[in-house]
N, C-alpha and C positions, 0 to 999 in steps of 0.2 A: 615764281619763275626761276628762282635762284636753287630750286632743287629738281629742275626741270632738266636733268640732264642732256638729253639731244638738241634742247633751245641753246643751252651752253656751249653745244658743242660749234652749231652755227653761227651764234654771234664770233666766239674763237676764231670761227673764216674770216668774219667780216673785218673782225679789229687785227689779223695779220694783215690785211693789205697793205695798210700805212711802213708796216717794216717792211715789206715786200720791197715797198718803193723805194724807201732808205737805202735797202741794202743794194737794189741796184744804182743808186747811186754812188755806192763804193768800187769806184771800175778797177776793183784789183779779181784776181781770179778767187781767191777766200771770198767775197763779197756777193760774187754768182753764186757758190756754191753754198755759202748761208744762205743766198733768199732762195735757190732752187731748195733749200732744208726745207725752210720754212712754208713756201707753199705747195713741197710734199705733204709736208703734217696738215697744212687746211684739207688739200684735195682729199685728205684720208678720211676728215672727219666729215665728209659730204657720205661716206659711207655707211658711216656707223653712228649718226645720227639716228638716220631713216631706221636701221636693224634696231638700236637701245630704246627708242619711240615705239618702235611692233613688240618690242621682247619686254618691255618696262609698264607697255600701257600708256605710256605721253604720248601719246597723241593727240596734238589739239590746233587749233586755228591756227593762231599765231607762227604754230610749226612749219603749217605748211605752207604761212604766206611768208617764210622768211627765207625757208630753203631755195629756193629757186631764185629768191634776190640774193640772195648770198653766192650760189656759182656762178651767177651773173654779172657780180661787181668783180668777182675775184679774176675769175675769164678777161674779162674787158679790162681792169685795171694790168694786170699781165700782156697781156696785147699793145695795150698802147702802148706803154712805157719801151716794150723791147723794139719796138715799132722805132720811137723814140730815142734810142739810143741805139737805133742803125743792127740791133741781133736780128729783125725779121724785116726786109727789104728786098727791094727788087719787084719780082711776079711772086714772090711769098707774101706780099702786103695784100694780093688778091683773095688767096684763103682766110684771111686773120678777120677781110672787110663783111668774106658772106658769112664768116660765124658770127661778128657783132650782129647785122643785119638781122640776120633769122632771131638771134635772143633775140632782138627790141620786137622783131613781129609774132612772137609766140606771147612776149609779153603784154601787148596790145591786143594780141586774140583771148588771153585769158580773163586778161580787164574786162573786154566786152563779156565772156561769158561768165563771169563769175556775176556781172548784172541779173543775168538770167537764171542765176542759181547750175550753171550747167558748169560739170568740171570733166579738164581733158588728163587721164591717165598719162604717166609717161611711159610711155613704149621700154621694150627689154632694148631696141634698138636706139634710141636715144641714151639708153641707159651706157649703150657699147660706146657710143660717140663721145660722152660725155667724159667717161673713161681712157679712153686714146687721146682728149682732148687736151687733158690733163697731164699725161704724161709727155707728150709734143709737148708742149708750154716747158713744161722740168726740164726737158733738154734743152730748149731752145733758149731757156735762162741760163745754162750752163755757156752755150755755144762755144765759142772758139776756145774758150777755159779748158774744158775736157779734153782728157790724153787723144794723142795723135789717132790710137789705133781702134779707138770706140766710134771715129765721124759723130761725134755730139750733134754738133749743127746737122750736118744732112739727116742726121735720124729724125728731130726732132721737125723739119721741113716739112721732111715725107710724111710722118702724122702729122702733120697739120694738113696736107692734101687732101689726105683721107679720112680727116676728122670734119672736113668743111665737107666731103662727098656725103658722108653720113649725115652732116648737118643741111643740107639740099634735099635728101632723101625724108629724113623724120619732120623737117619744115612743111615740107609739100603734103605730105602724111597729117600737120596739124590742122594746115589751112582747109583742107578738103576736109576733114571732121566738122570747123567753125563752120565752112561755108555751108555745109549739109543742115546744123543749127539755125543760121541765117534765113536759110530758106525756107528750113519749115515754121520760122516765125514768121516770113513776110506771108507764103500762103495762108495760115492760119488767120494774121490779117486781114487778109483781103477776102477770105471769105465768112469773116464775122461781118467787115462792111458790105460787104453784096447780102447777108443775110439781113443784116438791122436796114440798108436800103428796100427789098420786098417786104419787111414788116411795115415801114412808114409808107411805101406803097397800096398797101391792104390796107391801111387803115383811112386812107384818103376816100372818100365820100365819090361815090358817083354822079355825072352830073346828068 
């Protein structure tokens, strides 16, 4: 695993968190602007991961079951905490709730399908979201820190508005993928049991 470079580059996301958290717990303006450092360079290597994995030939299980846990702790650990320390409040708490939301239920549709052997591509649209998501979050660690005439904060709001639109859009998009899975297991089901019911049918003796 240790020469496994894109695996590297994932757990890298995962073990910033922890400083992520640290540094906003330093409520100086250098302190934002470290952890927004810091979780530019995770967000980056959600990148080039995926690219060093196609272009190196690593691609493997492990890969791909850690990627999407990893911008999923980093996402959600970034949310609450700024949640938590008052940078994302108000009716901006409402976007931050439908992006956790959707992770936990893409995460819960993948479980299920991954039972079944059936795996859900991520869309070039999710890919967009995912993208905007990340850089709303970097601003919105900066917030009020950032010079007067860049509006940090209000930047970083507004992708989050339209980071949570796109996360509604590619949500609704997974679920209706699973649900179309779902269904052609339950029919398939149901008419194996209508079938094996007319065979024990047939075989039943006339009286």
């Amino acid at each position: 695993m240790l020469k496994n470079i894109p695996i590297l580059l994932t757990l890298f996301r995962i073990a910033a968190i922890p400083g992520i958290v640290a540094l906003l717990y330093v409520d100086t303006n250098l302190g934002r602007y470290f952890a927004c450092a810091l979780f530019g360079i995770a967000a980056i290597t959600d990148f080039f991961d995926g690219f060093l994995a196609r272009a190196l030939g690593q691609q493997s299980k492990m890969g791909q079951f850690l990627d999407p846990v990893a911008d999923k702790l980093l996402v959600a650990a970034a949310l609450l905490m700024m949640t938590s320390f008052g940078q994302i409040s108000g009716l901006v708490i409402l976007p931050a709730i439908v992006i956790l939301c959707r992770e936990i239920m893409v995460s819960g549709l993948r479980e299920f399908l991954a039972e079944i052997r059936v795996g859900i591509p991520v869309s070039t649209l999710a890919k967009w979201k995912t993208t905007l998501q990340m850089f709303s979050i970097g601003f919105l660690i900066v917030g009020d820190s950032g010079p007067d005439f860049l509006a940090t904060r209000f930047i970083g709001e507004f992708g989050l508005w339209a980071a949570a639109l796109l996360t509604l859009i590619t949500g609704y998009d997974y679920l209706q993928t699973g649900l179309r899975h779902m269904e052609t297991i339950d029919n398939a089901k149901a008419t194996s049991e209508t079938n094996s019911e007319k065979r024990e049918t047939s075989k039943r003796p006339e009286l």
